[in-house]
C-alpha angles and dihedrals in degrees: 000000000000109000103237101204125074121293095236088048085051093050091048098058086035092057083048093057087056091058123116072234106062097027084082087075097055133052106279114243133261111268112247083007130116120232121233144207128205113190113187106040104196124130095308090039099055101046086053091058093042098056092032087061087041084056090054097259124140109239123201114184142195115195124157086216115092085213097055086056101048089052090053095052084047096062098046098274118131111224130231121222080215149355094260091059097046086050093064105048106049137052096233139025128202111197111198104176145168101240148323105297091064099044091055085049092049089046091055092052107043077052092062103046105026127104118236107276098040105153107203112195102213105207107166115112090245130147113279096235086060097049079045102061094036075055092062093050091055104048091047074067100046093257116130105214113197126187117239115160125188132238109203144078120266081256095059086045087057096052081035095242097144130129118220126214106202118195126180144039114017091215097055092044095053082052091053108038092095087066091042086057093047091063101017133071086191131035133178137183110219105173133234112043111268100045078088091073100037091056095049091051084044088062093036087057082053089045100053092045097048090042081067106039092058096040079057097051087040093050085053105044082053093054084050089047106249113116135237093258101046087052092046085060111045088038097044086080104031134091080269104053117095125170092266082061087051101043107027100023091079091049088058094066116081099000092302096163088087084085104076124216095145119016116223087228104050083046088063093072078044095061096037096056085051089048089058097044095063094048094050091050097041087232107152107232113177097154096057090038087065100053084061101089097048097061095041090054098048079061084062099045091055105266097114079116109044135075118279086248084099112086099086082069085049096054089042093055090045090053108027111117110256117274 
């Protein structure tokens, strides 16, 4: 993702684009709206685009993958070549990426390319020291980067049922709530930048713990012959119910996992960043200790790549009777 060419060649093109000149190349913006950026257009990304262009927003995305991009075209959204070029030409960006190592490129090339003011709205689930230093980066340009991490699955971000913890400075986080509102259903302010992020692994511990524990009462209710569904929706309601039955209770009936919403794989940094967390702070946590190795197993057994949802399969496999 990194921009090859000099930073003050990078600005320069980038000052053209935003040209009256060059705009008409590109969809005009939404009058009284603030124009946004996505760069990283996976599962989260892409269902951010999607509802901030159903809210009336222009979108603008950067993604490496040919078919990102082609989604994004396809809804309406016009795509970047980089980074550097998408920062100069919207109000606001959202960056929803895999690790560290693309958010610090990303950082160095909104850098090149962003006007001062620029507000970046970090959303990836990433350890603070790392959104700290792409912060940095940032600042030394003018852009104000806050960390606002999500709670939800890929399929609350398409029906925009995500909750947003926003961390940093008050000022940039009033600028930016009406594009909160245009990808979130529930958004909170939680102060200094980083309490984004410890509120967000604070919800994943709960999430891994309450994926288990419902691929456990599901798994049971199946060896007693009443299926997955039927169980979702009696216990939804119910003293027992809790969000990871709703949302992840249906995916664990007829190998429902294949439909991604949370890759296995992309959970284990998850997991790892919660994992620190609790040693660094000295908390106890033998609930979550013991889901560990499930889902590392499931990553074993072939599921890196699907939902984790998986893990009732993994339970299942673990207890069914041999042959």
């Amino acid at each position: 993702m990194s921009t090859k060419k000099p930073a003050s060649s990078a600005a320069s093109r980038v000052r053209a684009a935003r040209s009256s000149a060059s705009r008409s190349t590109l969809s005009a913006p939404t009058p009284a709206r603030q124009r946004v950026g996505v760069v990283g257009l996976g599962i989260m990304g892409s269902a951010m685009a999607s509802n901030l262009r159903k809210d009336g927003f222009d979108v603008w995305g950067h993604d490496p993958s040919p078919a990102a991009r082609k989604a994004l075209k396809a809804m309406g959204g016009t795509v970047c070549k980089n980074a550097t070029e998408l920062a100069g030409l919207v109000d606001v960006v959202i960056t929803s990426l895999p690790g560290p190592a693309a958010l610090q490129d990303a950082a160095r090339d909104m850098a090149a390319g962003a006007p001062k003011g620029l507000i970046v709205i970090e959303t990836s689930t990433l350890d603070i020291d790392d959104k700290a230093q792409a912060r940095d980066v940032l600042e030394r340009a003018g852009v104000v980067l806050l960390d606002c991490p999500l709670s939800g699955t890929g399929a609350q971000a398409a029906l925009k049922d995500l909750t947003i913890y926003a961390s940093g400075p008050a000022a940039a986080i009033r600028k930016v709530e009406p594009v909160f509102k245009g990808f979130t259903s529930a958004q909170f302010n939680l102060g200094a930048f980083g309490n984004g992020m410890k509120m967000k692994l604070m919800a994943n511990l709960l999430v891994a713990i309450h994926n288990v524990s419902t691929a456990e009462a599901l798994l049971l209710g199946q060896r007693w012959g009443i299926s997955p569904g039927t169980a979702v929706k009696v216990l939804a309601g119910g003293a027992g119910g809790s969000r990871m039955l709703q949302v992840r209770g249906p995916q664990m009936e007829n190998e429902g996992w294949k439909t991604v919403t949370m890759k296995i794989a992309v959970w284990q940094k998850d997991m790892k960043l919660i994992a620190a967390a609790l040693k660094e702070t000295g908390v106890p946590a033998p609930l979550f200790a013991a889901t560990v190795p499930l889902y590392d197993a499931a990553m074993g057994m072939g599921h890196g790549l699907h939902d984790t949802a998986a893990v009732f399969d993994v339970l299942d496999r673990m207890s069914r009777p041999a042959g």
